[in-house]
C-alpha positions as CSV (number, residue, x, y, z in Angstrom):
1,X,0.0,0.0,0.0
2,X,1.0,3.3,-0.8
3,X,2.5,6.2,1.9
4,X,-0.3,8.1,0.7
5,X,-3.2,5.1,1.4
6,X,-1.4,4.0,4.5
7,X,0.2,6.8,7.1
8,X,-2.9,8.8,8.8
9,X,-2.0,9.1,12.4
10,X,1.2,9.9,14.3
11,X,0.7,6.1,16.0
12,X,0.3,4.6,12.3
13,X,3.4,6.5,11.2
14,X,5.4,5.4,14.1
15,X,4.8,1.8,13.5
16,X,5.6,2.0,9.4
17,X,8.8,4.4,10.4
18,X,10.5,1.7,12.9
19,X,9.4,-1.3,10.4
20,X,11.6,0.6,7.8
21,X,13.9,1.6,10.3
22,X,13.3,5.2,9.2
23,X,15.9,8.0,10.2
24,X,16.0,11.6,10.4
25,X,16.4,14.3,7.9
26,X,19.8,15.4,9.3
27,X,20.7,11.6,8.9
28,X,19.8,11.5,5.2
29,X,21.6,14.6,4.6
30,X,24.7,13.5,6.4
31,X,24.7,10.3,3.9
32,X,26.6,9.2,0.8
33,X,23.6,8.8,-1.0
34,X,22.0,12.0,-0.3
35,X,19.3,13.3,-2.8
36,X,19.5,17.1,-3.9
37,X,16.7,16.7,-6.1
38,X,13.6,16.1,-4.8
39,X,12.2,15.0,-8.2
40,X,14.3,12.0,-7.3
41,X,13.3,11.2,-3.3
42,X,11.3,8.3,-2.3
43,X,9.7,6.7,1.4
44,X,12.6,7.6,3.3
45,X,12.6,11.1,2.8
46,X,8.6,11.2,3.6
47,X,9.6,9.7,6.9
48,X,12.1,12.1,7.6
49,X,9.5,14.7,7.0
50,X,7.1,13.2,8.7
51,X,4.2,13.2,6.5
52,X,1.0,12.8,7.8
53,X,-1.6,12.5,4.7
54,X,-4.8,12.8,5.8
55,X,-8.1,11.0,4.4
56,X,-9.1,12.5,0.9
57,X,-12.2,14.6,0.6
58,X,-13.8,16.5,-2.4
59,X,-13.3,20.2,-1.1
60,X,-9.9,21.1,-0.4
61,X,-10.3,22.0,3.5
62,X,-8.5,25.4,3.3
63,X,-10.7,26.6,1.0
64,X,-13.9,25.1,2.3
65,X,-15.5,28.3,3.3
66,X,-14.9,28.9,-0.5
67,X,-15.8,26.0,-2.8
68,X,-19.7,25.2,-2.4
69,X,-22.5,24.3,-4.9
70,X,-23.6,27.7,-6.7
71,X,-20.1,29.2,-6.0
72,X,-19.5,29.0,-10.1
73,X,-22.8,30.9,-10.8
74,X,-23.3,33.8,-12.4
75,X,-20.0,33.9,-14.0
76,X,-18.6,34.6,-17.4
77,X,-20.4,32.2,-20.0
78,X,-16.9,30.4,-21.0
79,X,-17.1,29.3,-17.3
80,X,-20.3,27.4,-18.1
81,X,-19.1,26.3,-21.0
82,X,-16.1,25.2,-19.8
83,X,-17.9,23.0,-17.0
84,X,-20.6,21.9,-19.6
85,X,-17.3,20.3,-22.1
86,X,-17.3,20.2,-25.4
87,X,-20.0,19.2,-27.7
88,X,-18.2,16.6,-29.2
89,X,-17.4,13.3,-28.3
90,X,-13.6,11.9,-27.0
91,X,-14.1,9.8,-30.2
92,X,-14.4,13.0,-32.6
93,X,-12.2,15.3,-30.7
94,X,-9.2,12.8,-31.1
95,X,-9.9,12.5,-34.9
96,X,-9.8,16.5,-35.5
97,X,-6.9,18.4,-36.2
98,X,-6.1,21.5,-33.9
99,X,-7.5,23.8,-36.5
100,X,-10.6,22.6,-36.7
101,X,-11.1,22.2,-32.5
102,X,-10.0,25.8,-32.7
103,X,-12.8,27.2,-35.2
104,X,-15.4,24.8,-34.4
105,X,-15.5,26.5,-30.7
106,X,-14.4,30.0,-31.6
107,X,-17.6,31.4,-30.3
108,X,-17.1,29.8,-26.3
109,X,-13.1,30.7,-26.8
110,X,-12.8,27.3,-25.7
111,X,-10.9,25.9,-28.8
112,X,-7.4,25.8,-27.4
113,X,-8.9,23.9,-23.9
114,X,-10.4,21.2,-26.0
115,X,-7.4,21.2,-28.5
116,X,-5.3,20.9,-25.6
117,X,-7.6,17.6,-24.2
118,X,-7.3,16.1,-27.6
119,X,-3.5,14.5,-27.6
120,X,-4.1,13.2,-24.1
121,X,-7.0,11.1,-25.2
122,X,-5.1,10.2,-28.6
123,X,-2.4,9.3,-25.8
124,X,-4.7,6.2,-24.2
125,X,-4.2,2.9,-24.4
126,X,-6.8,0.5,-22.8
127,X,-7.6,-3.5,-22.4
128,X,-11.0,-4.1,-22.2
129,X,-11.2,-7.1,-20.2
130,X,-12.0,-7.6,-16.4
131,X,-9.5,-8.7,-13.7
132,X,-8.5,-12.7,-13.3
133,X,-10.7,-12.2,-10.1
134,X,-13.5,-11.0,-12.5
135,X,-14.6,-8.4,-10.0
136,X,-18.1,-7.7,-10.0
137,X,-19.2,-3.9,-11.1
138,X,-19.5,-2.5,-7.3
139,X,-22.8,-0.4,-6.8
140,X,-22.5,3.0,-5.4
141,X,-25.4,5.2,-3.6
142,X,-27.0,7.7,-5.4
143,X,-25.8,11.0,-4.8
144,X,-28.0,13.5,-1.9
145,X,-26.6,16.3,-3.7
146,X,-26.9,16.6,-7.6
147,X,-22.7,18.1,-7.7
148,X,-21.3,15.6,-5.1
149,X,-18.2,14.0,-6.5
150,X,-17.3,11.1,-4.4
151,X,-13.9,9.9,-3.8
152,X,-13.8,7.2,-2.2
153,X,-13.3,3.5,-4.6
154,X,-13.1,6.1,-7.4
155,X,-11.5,4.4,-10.4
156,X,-10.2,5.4,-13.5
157,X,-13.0,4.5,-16.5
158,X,-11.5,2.5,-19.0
159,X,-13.5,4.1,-21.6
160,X,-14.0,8.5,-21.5
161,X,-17.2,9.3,-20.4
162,X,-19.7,11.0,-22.5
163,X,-17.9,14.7,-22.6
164,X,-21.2,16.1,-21.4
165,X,-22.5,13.6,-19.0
166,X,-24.1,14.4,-15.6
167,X,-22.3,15.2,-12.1
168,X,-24.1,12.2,-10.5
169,X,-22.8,9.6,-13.4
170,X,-20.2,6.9,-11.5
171,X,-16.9,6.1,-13.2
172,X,-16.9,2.4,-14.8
173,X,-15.3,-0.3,-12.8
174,X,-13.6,-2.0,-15.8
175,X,-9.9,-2.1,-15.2
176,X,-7.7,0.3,-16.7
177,X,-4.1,-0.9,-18.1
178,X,-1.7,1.9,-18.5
179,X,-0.6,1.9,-22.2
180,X,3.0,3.3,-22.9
181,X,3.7,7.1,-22.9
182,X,5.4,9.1,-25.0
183,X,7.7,11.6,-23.2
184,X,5.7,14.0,-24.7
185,X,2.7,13.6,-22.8
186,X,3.6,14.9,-20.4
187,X,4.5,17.9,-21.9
188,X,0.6,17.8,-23.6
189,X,-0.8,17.6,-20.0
190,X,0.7,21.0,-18.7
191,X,-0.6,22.6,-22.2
192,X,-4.0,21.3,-21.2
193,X,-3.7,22.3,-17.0
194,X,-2.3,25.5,-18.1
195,X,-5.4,26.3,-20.1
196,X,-7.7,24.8,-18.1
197,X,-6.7,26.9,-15.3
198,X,-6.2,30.6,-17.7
199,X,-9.8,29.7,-18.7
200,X,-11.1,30.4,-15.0
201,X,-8.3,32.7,-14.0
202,X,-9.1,35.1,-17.2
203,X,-12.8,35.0,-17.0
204,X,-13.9,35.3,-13.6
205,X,-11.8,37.9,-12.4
206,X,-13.5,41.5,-13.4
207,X,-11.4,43.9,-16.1
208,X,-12.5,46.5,-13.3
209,X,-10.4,44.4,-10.5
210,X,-8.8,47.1,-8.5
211,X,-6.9,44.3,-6.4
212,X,-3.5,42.9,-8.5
213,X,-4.9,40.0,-11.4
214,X,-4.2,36.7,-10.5
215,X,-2.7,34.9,-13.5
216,X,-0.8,31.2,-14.6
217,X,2.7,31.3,-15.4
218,X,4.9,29.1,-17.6
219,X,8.0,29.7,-16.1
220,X,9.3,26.6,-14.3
221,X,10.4,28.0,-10.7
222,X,13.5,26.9,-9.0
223,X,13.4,26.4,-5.3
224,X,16.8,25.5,-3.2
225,X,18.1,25.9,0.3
226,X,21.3,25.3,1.5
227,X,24.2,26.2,3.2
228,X,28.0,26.5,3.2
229,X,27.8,23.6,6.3
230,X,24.8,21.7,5.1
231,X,23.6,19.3,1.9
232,X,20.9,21.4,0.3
233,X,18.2,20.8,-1.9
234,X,16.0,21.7,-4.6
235,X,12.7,21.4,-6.7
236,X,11.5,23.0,-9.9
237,X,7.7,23.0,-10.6
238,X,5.8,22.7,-13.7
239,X,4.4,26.6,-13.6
240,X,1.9,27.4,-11.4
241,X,-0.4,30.3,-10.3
242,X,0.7,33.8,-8.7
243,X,-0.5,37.3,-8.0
244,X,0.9,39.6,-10.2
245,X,2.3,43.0,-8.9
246,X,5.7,44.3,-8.1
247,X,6.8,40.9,-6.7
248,X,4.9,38.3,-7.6
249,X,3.6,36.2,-5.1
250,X,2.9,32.3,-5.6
251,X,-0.6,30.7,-4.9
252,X,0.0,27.5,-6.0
253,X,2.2,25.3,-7.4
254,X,1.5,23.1,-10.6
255,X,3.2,19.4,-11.3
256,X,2.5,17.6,-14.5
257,X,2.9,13.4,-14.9
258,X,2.4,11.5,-18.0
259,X,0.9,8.6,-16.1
260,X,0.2,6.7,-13.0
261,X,3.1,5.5,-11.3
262,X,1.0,3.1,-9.0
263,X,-1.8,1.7,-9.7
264,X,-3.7,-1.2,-8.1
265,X,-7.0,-3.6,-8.5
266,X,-7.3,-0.7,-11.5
267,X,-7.7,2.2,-9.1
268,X,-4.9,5.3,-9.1
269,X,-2.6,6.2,-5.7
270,X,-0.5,8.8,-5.5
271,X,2.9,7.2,-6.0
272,X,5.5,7.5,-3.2
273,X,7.8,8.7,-5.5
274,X,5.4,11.5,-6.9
275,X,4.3,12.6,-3.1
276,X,8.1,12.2,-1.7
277,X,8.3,14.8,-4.7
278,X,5.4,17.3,-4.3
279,X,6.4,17.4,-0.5
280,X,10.1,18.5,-1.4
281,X,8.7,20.7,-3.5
282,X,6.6,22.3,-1.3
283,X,9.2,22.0,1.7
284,X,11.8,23.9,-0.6
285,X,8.9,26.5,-1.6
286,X,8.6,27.0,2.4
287,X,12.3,27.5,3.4
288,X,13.6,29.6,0.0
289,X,13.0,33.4,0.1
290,X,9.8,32.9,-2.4
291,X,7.2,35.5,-1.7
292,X,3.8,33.8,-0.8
293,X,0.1,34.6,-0.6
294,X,0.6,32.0,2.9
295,X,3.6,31.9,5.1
296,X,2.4,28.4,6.4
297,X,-0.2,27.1,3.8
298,X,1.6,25.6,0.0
299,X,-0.7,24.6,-2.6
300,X,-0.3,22.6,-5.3
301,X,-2.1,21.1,-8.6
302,X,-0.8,17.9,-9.3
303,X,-2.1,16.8,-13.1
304,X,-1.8,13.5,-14.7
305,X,-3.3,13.6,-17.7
306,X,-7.1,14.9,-17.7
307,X,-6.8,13.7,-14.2
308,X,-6.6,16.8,-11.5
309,X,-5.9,17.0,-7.8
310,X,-5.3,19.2,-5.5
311,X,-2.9,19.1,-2.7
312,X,-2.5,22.0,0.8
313,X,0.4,21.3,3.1
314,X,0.5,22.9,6.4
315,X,4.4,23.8,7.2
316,X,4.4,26.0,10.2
317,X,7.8,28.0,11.4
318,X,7.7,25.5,14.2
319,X,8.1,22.6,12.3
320,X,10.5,23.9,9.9
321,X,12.9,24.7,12.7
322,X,12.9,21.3,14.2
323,X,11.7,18.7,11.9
324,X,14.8,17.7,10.2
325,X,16.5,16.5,13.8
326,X,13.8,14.2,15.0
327,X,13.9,10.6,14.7
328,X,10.7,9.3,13.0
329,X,11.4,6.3,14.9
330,X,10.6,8.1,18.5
331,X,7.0,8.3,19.4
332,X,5.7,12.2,19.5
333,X,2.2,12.7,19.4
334,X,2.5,16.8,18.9
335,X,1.2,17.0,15.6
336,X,3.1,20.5,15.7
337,X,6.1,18.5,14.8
338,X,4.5,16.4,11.5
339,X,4.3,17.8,8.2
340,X,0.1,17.5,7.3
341,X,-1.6,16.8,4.6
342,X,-4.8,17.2,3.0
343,X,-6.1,16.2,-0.6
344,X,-9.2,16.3,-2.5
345,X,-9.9,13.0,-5.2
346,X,-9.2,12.9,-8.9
347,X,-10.7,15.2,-10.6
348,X,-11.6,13.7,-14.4
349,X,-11.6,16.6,-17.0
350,X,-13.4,14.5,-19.6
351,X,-16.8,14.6,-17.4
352,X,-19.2,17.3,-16.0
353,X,-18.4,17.0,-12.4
354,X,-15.0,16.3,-12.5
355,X,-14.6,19.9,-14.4
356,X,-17.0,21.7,-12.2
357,X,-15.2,20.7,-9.1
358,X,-12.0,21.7,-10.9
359,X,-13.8,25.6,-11.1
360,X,-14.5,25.6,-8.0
361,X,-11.6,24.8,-6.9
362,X,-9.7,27.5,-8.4
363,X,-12.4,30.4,-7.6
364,X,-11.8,29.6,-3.8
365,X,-7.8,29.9,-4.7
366,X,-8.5,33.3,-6.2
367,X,-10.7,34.6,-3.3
368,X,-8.1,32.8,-1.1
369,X,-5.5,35.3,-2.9
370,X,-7.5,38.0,-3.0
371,X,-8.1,38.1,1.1
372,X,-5.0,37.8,1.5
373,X,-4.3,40.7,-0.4
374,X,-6.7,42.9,1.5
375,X,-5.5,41.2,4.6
376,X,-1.9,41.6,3.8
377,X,-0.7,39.0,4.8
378,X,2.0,37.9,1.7
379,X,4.7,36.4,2.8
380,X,7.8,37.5,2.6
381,X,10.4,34.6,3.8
382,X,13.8,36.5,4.8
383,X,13.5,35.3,8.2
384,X,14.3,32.1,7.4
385,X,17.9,32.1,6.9
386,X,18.8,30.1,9.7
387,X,16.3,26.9,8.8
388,X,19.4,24.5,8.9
389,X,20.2,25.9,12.6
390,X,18.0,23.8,14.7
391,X,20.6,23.1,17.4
């Protein structure tokens, strides 16, 4: 079972981290086989930050007060037709060329979204056969509320969904195998994020705004920390989202992946290698002089294909300053001192709910932003010079 699946509580932690014979940060960073990179850590550095993922749920619970049914009303039309998908089917989109995507939604300026979708579903490669087991199709409730996404058992369909199907339509329990992928898709599926997430950003924010626009980069950010005594590190994202004045300020961080790295009885996990390397880059976001809409809070939108999640770490100043000496291996039930975690499900861009949750998501990041603005409270991280001084 994956990190992700398994470590919920300090006591389940403790137990997994002295099977493994986890050790500390400091200890990793003292060895011969120390990773700068953390695009190449694994389990042993999510021990040594003490990780702490917490159950999935389909808000996002920092922006909770933000993201509810209704929140997406009222908007610019592209929004709607951005949640209501394209008129035609997966089938049709992958057999059109770019120009014709283009022209043939001119009017919704959504041709360059669904252009975007259309190499990731060329990109698929499925079996359609059952498992050995021949697991039976399992039955799901009925939604109390028409926009509920569940996550739980959520597996990926085998076959796209009907681009315009309903928010209370269930993903198919046919098991997915992951075909090969070109290097290239991954490059596809931060084209597509990228204008997935421009779409909301450019047209639910008023021309009128008097507070700074909130707006996607390109640019792949560097993050490092180190000293002239210590083994630093460092993480580049994939782009990501920022407020845009003097000095721009980062809202969320953006990672791209061509595939699943892990997945089992034909439902997704978050890889340990992909969260050992969200959490570094988060971690280095934290501790490198990057100005922030949140001192404590990092964001980020992790995209695998048409498949969407969003991620919110909690690093306080307290645990920055004395994580990286502690022994996951000694019992400490402070949560203070554990890096936390909290996760929505997979959002799937090729269906109505997945994208509408998607919106949401990204109008509470921009009110999110905006507060803080008003609030001012961006974070400007010069006081953390002395991170690797925890002595």
């Amino acid at each position: 079972m994956a990190y992700y699946d398994r470590i919920k509580t300090p006591r389940i932690f403790l137990e997994n981290a002295l099977t493994r014979q986890a050790v500390s940060f400091a200890t990793l960073q003292q060895s011969e086989n120390w990773e700068c990179a953390a695009s190449r850590w694994g389990i042993q550095h999510l021990f040594a930050c003490r990780v702490i993922c917490k159950q999935p749920s389909d808000i996002l619970p920092l922006l909770a007060d933000r993201v509810y049914p209704g929140c997406e009303d009222g908007l610019h039309e592209c929004i709607n037709n951005l949640i209501q998908g394209p008129r035609d089917s997966a089938a049709t989109l992958k057999r059109m060329a770019e120009i014709q995507i283009v022209h043939a939604y001119e009017r919704e300026s959504l041709g360059y979204v669904w252009a975007a979708l259309a190499p990731l579903l060329k990109s698929e490669r499925v079996d359609f056969h059952t498992s050995t087991s021949e697991r039976r199709v399992r039955e799901r409730r009925q939604p109390e509320r028409q926009d509920y996404v569940s996550s739980a058992g959520f597996q990926i369909s085998s076959s796209p969904p009907d681009m315009a199907d309903t928010a209370s339509s269930a993903p198919s329990s046919i098991e997915y195998t992951e075909g090969p992928s070109a290097p290239l898709v991954e490059d596809y599926t931060v084209r597509f994020l990228s204008c997935l997430i421009r779409c909301v950003l450019n047209y639910s924010q008023p021309l009128t705004k008097s507070k700074p626009f909130i707006q996607y980069h390109d640019e792949r950010l560097a993050y490092a920390f180190g000293t002239n005594t210590e083994k630093g590190f460092k993480a580049i994202d994939d782009g990501g989202v920022q407020i845009e004045q003097e000095e721009n300020s980062q809202v969320a961080l953006v990672e791209a992946k061509r595939s699943f790295q892990d997945i089992r009885d034909g439902s997704p996990t978050v890889s340990d290698e992909l969260l050992a390397q969200i959490v570094g880059e988060a971690l280095a976001a934290r501790v490198s002089k990057t100005e922030r809409v949140s001192e404590n809070n990092i964001v980020s939108i992790v995209a695998v294909k048409y498949y969407i999640k969003f991620f919110h770490f909690s690093i306080t100043e307290e645990f920055v300053h004395q994580f990286r000496t502690l022994a996951p291996t000694d019992e400490n039930p402070d949560m203070a001192t554990y890096m936390q975690l909290d996760s929505t499900g997979w959002f799937d861009m090729r269906g109505k709910a997945g994208r509408k949750y998607f919106v949401r998501h990204l109008l509470g990041l921009i009110g999110w932003a905006n507060d803080a603005v008003i609030k001012g409270n961006i974070q400007d991280l010069e006081n953390l010079e002395d991170f690797m001084d925890t002595e």
